[in-house]
C-alpha positions in Angstrom: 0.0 0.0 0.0 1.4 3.4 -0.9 1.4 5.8 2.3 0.0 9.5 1.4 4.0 10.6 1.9 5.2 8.5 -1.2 1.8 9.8 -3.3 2.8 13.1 -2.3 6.0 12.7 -5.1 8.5 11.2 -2.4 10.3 8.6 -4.7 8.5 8.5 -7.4 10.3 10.0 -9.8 10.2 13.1 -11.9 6.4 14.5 -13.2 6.3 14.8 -17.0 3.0 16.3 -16.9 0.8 18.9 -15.1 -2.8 20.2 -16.4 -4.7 23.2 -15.0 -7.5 23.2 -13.3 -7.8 26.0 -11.8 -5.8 29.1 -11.6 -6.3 32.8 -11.2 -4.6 34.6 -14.8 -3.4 33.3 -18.0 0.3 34.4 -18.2 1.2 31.6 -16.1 2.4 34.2 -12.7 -0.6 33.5 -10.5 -1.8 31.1 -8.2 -2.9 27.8 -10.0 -3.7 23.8 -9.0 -2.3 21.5 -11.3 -3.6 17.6 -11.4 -0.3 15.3 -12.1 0.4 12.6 -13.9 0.8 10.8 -10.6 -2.9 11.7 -9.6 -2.0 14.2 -7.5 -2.0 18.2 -7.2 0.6 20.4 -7.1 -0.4 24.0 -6.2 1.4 27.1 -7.5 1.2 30.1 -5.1 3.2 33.2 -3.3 5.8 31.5 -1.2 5.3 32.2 2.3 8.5 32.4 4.6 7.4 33.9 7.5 5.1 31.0 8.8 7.0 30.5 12.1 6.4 26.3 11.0 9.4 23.7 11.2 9.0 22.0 7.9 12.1 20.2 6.3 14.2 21.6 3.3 12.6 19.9 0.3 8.8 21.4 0.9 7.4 24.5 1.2 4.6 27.0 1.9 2.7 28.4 -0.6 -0.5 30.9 -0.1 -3.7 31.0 -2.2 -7.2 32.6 -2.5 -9.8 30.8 -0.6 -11.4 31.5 -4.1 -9.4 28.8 -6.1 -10.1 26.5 -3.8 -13.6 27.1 -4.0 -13.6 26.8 -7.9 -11.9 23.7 -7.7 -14.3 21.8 -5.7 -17.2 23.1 -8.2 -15.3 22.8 -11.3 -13.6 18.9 -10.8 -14.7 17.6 -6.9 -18.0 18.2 -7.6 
């Protein structure tokens, strides 16, 4: 069984594909989800560094609209 770290992109190897589902502007500069080719998301967003949060080298924060989210569930989760 594959644990929700290892679907997560932890030794898996590289993605070869990501396709938008949702995302704020065109140009590519603004807060977007991506669905994988693993099944997963990866979320684009303005990286936050002043969380106060112990989180190890490899990962990091990101910040997006409550908005996106919201579109997201009624655009593909629904």
């Amino acid at each position: 069984m594959t644990s929700r770290h290892q679907t997560a992109g932890h030794g898996l190897g590289p993605l070869t594909k990501l396709t938008v589902l949702v995302g704020d502007c065109e140009n590519g500069s603004c807060p977007t989800v991506y669905l994988t080719d693993r099944g997963t998301l990866a979320v684009q967003g303005e990286q936050i560094t002043d969380h106060g949060r112990d989180i190890p080298a490899r990962e990091t924060m990101v910040e997006i609209p409550m908005e996106l989210i919201r579109r997201l569930a009624r655009e593909h989760l629904a």
